[in-house]
HTML snippet that shows the backbone in 3Dmol.js (N, CA, C, O; Angstrom):
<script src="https://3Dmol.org/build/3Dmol-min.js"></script>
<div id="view" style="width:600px;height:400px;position:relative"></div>
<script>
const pdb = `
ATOM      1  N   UNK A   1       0.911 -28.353  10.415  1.00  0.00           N
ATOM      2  CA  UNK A   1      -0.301 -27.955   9.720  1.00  0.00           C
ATOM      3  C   UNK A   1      -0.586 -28.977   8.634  1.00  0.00           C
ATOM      4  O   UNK A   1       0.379 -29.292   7.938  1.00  0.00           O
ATOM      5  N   UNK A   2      -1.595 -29.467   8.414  1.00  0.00           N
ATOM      6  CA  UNK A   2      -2.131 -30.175   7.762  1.00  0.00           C
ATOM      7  C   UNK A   2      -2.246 -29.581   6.150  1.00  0.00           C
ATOM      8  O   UNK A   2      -2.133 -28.362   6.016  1.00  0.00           O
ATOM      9  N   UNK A   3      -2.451 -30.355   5.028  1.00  0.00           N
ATOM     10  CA  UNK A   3      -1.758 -29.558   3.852  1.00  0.00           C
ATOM     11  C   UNK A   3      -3.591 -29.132   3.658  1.00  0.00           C
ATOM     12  O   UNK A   3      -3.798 -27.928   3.505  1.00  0.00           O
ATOM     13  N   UNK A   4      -4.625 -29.893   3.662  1.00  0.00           N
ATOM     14  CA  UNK A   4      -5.669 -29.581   3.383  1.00  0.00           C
ATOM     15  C   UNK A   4      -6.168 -28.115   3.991  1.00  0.00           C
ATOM     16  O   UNK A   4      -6.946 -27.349   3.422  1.00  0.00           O
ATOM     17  N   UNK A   5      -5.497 -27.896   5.361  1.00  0.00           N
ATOM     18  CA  UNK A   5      -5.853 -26.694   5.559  1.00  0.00           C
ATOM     19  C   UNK A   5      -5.365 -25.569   5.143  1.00  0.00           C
ATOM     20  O   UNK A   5      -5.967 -24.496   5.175  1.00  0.00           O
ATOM     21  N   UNK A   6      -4.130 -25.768   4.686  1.00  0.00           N
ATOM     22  CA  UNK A   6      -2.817 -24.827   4.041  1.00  0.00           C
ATOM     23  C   UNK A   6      -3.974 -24.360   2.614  1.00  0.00           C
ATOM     24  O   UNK A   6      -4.201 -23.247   2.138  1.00  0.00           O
ATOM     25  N   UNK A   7      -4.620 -25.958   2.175  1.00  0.00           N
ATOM     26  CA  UNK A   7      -5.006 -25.385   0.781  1.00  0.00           C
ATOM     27  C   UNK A   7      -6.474 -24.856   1.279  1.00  0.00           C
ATOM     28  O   UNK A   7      -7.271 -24.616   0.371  1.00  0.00           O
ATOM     29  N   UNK A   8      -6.654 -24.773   1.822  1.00  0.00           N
ATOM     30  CA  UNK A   8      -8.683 -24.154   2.554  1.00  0.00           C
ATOM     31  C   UNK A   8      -7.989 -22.609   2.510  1.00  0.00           C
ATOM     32  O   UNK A   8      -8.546 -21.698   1.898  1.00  0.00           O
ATOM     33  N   UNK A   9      -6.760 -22.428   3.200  1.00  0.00           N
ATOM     34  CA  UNK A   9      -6.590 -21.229   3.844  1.00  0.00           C
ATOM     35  C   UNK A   9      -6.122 -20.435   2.540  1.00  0.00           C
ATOM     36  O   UNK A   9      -6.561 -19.299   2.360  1.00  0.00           O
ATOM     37  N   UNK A  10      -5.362 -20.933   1.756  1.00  0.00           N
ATOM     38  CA  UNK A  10      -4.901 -19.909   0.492  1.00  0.00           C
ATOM     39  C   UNK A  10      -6.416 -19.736  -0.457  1.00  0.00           C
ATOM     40  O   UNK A  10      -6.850 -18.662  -0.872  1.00  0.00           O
ATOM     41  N   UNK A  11      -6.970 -20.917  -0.632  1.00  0.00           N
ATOM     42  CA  UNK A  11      -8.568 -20.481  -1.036  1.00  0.00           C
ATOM     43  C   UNK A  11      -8.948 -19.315  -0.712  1.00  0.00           C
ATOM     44  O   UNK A  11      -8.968 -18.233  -1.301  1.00  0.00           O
ATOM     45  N   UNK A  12      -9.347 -19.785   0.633  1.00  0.00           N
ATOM     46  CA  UNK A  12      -9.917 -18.319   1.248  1.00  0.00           C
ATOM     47  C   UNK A  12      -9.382 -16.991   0.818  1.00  0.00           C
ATOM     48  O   UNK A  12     -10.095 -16.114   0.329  1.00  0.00           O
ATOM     49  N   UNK A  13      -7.852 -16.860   1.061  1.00  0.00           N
ATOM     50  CA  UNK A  13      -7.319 -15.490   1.043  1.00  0.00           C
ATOM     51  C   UNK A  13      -7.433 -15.278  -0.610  1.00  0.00           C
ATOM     52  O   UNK A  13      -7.576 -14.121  -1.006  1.00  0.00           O
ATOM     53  N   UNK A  14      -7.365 -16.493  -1.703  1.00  0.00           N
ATOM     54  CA  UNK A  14      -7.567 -15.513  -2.893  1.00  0.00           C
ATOM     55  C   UNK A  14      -9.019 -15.029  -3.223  1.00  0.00           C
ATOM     56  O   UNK A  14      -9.300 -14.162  -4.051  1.00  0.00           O
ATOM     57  N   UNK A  15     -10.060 -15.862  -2.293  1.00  0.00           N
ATOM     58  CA  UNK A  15     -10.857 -15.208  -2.341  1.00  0.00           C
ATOM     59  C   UNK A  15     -11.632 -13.698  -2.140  1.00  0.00           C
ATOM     60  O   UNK A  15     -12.476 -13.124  -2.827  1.00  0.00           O
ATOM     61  N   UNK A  16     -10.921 -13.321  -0.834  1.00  0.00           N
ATOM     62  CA  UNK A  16     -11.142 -12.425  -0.695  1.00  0.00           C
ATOM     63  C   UNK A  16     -10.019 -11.168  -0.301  1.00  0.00           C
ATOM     64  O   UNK A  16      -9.804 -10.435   0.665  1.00  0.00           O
ATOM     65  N   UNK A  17      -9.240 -11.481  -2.174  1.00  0.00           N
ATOM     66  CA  UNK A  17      -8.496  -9.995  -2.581  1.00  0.00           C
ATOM     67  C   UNK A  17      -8.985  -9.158  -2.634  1.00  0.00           C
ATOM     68  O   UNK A  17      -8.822  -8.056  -2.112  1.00  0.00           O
ATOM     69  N   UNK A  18     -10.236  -9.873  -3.818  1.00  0.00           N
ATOM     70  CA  UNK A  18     -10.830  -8.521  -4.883  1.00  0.00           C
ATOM     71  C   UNK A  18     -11.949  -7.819  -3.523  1.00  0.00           C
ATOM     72  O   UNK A  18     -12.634  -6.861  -3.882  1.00  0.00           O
ATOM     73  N   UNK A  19     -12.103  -8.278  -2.085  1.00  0.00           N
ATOM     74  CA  UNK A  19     -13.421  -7.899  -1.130  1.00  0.00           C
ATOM     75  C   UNK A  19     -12.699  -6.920  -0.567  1.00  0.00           C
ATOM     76  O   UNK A  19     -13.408  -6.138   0.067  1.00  0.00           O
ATOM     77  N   UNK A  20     -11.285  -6.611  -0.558  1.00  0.00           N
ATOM     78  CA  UNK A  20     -10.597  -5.701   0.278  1.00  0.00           C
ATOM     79  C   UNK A  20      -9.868  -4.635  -1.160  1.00  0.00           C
ATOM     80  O   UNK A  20      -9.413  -4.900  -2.273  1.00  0.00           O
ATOM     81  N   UNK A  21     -10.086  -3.371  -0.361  1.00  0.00           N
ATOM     82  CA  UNK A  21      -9.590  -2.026  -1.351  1.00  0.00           C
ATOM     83  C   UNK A  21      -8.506  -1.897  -1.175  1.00  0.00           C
ATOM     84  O   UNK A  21      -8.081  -2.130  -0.043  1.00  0.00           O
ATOM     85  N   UNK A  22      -7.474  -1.411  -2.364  1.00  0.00           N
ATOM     86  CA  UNK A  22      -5.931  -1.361  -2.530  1.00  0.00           C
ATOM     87  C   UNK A  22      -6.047  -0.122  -1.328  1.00  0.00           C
ATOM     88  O   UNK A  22      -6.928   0.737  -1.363  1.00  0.00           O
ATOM     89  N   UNK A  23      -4.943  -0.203  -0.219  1.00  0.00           N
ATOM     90  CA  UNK A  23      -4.701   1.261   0.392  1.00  0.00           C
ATOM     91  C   UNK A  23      -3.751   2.103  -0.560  1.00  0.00           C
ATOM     92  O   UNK A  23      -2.879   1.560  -1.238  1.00  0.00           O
ATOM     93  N   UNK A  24      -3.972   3.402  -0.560  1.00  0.00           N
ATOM     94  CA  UNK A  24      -3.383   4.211  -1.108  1.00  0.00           C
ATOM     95  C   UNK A  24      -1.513   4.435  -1.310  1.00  0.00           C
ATOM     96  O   UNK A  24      -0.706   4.875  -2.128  1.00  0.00           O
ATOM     97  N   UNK A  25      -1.558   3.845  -0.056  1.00  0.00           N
ATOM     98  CA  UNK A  25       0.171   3.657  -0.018  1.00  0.00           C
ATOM     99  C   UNK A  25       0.641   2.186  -0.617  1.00  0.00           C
ATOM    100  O   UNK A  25       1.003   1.326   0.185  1.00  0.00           O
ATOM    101  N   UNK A  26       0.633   1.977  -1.685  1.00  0.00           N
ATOM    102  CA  UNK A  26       0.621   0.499  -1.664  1.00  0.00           C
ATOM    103  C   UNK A  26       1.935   0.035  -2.296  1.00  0.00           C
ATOM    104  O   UNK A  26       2.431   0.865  -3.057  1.00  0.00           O
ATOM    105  N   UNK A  27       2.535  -0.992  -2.162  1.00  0.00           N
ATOM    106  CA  UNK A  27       3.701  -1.053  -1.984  1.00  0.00           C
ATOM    107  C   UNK A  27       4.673  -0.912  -3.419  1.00  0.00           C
ATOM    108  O   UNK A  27       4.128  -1.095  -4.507  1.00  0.00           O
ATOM    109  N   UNK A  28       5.689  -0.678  -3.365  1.00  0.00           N
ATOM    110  CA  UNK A  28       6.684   0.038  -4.682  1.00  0.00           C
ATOM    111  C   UNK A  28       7.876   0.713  -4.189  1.00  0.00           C
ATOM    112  O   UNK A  28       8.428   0.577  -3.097  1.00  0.00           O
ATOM    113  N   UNK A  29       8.170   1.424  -5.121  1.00  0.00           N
ATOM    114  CA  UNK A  29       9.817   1.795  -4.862  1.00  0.00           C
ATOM    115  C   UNK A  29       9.516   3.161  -3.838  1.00  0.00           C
ATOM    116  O   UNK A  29       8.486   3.791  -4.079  1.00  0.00           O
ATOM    117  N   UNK A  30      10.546   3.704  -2.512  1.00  0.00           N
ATOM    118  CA  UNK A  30      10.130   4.437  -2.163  1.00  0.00           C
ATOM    119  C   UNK A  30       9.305   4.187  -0.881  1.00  0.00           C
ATOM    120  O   UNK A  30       9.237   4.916   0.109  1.00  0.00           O
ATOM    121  N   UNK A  31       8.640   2.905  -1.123  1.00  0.00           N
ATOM    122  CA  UNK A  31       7.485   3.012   0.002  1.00  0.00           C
ATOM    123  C   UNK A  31       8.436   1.808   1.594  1.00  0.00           C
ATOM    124  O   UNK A  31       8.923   0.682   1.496  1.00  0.00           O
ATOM    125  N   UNK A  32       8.354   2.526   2.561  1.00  0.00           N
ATOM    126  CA  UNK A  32       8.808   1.258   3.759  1.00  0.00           C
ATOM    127  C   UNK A  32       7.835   0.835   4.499  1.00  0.00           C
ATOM    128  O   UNK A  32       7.913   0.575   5.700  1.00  0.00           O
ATOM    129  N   UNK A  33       6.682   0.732   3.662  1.00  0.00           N
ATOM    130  CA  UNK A  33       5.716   0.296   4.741  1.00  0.00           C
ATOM    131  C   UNK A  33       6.174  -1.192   4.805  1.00  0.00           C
ATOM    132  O   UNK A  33       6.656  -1.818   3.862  1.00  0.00           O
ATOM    133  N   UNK A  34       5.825  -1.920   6.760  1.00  0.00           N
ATOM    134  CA  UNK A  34       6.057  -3.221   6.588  1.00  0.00           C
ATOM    135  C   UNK A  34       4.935  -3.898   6.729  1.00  0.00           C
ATOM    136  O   UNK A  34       3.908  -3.253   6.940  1.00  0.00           O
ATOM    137  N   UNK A  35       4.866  -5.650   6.628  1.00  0.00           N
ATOM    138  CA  UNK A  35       4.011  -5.956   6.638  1.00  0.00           C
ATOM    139  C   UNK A  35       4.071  -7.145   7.507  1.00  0.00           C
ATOM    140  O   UNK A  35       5.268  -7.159   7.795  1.00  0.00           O
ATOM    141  N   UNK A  36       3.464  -8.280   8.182  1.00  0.00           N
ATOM    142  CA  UNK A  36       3.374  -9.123   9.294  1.00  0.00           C
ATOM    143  C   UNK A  36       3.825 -10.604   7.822  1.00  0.00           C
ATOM    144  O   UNK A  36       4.619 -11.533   7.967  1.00  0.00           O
ATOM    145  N   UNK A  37       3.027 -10.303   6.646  1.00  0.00           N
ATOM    146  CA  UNK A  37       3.188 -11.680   5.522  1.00  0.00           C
ATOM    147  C   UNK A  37       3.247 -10.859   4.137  1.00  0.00           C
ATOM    148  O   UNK A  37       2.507  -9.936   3.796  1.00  0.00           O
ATOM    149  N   UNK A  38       4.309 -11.428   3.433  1.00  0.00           N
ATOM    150  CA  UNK A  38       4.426 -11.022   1.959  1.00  0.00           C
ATOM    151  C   UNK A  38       4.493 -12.291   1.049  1.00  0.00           C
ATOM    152  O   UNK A  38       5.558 -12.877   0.854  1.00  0.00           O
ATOM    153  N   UNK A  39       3.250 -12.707   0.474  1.00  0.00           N
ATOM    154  CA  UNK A  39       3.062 -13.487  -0.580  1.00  0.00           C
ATOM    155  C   UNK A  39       3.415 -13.133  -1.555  1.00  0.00           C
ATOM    156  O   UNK A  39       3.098 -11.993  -1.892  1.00  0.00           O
ATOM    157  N   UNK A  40       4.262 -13.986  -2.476  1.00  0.00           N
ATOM    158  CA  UNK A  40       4.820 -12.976  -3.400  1.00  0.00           C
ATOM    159  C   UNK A  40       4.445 -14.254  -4.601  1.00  0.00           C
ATOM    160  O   UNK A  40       4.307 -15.454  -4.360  1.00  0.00           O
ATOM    161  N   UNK A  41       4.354 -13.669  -5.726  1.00  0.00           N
ATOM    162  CA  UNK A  41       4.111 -14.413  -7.402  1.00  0.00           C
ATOM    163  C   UNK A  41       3.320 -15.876  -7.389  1.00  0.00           C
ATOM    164  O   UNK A  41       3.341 -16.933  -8.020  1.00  0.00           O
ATOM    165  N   UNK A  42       2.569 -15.237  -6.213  1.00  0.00           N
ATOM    166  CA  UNK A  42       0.533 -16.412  -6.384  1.00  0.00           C
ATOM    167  C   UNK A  42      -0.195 -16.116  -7.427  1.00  0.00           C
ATOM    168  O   UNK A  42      -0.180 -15.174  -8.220  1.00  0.00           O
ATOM    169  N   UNK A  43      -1.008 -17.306  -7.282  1.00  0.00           N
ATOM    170  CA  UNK A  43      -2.268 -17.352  -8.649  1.00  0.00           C
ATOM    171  C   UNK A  43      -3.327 -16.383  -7.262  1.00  0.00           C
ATOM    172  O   UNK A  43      -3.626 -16.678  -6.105  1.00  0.00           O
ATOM    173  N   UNK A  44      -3.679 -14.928  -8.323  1.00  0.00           N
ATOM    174  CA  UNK A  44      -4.491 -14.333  -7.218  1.00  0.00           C
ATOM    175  C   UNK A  44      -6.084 -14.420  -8.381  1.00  0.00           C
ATOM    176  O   UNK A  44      -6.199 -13.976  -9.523  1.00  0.00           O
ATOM    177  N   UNK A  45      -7.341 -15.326  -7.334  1.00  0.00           N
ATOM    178  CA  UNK A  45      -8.153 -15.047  -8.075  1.00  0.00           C
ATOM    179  C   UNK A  45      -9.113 -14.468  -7.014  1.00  0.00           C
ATOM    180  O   UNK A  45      -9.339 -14.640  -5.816  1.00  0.00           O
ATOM    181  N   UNK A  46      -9.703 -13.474  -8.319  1.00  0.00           N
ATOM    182  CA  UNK A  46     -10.675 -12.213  -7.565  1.00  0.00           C
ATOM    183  C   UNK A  46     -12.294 -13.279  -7.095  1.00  0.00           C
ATOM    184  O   UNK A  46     -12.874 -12.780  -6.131  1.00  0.00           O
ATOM    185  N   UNK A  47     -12.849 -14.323  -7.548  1.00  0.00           N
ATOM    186  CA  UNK A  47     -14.111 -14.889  -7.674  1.00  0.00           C
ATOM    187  C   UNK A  47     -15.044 -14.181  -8.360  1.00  0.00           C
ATOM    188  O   UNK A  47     -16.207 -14.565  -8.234  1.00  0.00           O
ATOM    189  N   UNK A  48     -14.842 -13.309  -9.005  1.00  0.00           N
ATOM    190  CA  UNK A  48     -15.776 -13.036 -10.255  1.00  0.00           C
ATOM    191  C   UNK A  48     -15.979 -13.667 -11.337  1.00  0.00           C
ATOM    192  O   UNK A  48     -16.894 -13.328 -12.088  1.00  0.00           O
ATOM    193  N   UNK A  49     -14.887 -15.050 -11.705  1.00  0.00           N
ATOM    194  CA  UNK A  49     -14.901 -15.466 -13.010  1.00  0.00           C
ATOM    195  C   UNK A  49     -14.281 -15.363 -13.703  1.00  0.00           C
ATOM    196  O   UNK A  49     -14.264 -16.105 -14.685  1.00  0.00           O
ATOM    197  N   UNK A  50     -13.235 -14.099 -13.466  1.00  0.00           N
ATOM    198  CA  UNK A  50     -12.091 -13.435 -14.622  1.00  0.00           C
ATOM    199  C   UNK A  50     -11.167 -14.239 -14.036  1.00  0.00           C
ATOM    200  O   UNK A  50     -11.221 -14.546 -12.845  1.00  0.00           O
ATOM    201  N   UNK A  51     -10.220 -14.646 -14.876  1.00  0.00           N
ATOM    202  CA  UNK A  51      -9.108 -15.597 -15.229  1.00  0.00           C
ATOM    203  C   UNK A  51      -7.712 -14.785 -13.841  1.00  0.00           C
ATOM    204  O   UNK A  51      -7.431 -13.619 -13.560  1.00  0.00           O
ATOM    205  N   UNK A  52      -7.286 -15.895 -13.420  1.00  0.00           N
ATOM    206  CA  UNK A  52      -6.647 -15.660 -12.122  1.00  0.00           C
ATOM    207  C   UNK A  52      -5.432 -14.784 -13.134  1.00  0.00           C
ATOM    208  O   UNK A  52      -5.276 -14.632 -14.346  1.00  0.00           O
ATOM    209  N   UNK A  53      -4.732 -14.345 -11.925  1.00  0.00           N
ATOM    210  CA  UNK A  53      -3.540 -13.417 -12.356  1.00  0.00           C
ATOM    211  C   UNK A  53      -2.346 -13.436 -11.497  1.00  0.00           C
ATOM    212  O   UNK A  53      -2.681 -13.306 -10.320  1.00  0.00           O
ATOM    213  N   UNK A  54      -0.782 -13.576 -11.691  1.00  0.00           N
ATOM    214  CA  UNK A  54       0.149 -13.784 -10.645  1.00  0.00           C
ATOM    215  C   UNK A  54       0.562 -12.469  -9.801  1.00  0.00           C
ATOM    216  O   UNK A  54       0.317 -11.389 -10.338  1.00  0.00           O
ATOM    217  N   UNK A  55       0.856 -12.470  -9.182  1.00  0.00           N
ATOM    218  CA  UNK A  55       0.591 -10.904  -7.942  1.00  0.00           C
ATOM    219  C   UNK A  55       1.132 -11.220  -6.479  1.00  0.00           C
ATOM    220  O   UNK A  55       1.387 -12.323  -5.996  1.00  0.00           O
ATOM    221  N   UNK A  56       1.236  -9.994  -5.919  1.00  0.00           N
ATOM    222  CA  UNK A  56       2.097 -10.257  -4.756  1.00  0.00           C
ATOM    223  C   UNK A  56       0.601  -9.956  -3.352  1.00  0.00           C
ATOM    224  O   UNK A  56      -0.384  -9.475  -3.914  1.00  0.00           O
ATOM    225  N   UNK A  57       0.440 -10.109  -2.236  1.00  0.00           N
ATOM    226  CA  UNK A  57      -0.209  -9.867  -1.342  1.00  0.00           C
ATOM    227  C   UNK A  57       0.125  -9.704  -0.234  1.00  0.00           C
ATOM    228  O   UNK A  57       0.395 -10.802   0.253  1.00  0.00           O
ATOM    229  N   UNK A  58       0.355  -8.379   0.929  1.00  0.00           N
ATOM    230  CA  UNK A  58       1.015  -8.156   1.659  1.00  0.00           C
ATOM    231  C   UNK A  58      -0.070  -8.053   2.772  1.00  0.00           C
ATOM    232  O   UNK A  58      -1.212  -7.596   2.723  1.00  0.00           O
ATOM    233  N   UNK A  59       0.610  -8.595   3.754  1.00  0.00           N
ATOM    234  CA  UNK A  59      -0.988  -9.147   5.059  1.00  0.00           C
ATOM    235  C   UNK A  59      -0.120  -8.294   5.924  1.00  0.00           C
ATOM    236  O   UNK A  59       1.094  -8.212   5.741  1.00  0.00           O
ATOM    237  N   UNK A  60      -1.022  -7.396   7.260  1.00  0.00           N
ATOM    238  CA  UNK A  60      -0.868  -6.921   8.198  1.00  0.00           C
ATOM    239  C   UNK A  60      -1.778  -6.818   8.794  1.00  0.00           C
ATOM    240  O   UNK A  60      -2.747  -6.081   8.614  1.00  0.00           O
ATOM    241  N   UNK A  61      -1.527  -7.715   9.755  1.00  0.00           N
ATOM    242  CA  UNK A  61      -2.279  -7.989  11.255  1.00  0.00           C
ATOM    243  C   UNK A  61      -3.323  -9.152  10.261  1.00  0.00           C
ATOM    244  O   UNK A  61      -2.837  -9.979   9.490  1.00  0.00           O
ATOM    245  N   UNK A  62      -4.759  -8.976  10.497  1.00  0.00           N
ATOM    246  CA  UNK A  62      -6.018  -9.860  10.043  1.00  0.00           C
ATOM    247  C   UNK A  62      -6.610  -9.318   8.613  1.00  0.00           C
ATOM    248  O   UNK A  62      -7.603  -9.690   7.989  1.00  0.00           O
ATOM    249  N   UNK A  63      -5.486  -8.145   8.276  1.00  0.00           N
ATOM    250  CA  UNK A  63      -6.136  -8.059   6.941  1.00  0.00           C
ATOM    251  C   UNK A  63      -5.123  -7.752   5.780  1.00  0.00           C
ATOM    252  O   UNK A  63      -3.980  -7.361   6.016  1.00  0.00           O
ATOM    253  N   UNK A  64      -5.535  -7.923   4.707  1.00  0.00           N
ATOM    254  CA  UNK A  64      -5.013  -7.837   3.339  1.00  0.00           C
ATOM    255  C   UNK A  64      -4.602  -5.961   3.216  1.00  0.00           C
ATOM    256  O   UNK A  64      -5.345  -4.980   3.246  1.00  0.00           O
ATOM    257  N   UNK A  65      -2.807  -6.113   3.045  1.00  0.00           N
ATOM    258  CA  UNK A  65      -3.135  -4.570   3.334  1.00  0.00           C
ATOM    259  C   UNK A  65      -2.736  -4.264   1.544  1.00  0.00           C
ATOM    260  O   UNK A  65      -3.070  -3.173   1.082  1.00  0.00           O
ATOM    261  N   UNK A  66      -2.221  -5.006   0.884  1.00  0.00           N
ATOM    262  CA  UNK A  66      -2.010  -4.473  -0.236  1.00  0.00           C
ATOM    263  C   UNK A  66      -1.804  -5.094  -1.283  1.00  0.00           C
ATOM    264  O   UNK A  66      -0.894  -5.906  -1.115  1.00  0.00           O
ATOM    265  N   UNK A  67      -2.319  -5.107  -2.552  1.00  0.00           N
ATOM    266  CA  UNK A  67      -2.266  -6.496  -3.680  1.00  0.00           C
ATOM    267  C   UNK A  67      -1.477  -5.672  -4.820  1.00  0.00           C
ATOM    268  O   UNK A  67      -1.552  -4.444  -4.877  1.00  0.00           O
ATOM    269  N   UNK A  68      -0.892  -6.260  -5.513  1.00  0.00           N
ATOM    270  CA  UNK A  68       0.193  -5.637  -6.437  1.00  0.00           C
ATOM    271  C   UNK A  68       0.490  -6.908  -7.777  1.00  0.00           C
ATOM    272  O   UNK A  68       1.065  -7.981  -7.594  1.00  0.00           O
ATOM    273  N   UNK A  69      -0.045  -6.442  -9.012  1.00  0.00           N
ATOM    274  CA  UNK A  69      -0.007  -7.533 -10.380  1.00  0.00           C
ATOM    275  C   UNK A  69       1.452  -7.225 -10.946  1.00  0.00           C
ATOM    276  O   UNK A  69       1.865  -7.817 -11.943  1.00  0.00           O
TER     277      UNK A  69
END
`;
const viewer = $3Dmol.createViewer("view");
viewer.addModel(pdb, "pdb");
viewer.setStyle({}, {cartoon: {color: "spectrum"}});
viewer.zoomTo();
viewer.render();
</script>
């Protein structure tokens, strides 16, 4: 993989954290949900403008199943 696309592709996904809703089960002590990718302590920015924040992002299947600060 080419690094330019590595960096297109993490673009994208911090882009669209803040476009996808936390599911209710979202991950913590207690919980076994699994997930297909666990990004863990990224710069997550929402694209509103507000100042990025470090956070974990757990991918299953084609979508963002759970974001955690």
């Amino acid at each position: 993989m080419r690094v330019p696309s590595l960096v297109a592709a993490a673009a994208a996904l911090s882009i669209a954290v803040w476009s996808c809703a936390r599911p209710s089960g979202q991950a913590g002590a207690g919980n076994t949900a699994r997930y297909d990718l666990l990004i863990t302590n990224g710069r997550i920015v929402d694209g509103t403008g507000a100042p990025w924040f470090r956070g974990d992002v757990a991918i299953s299947g084609d979508r963002i199943a759970a974001v955690q600060s």
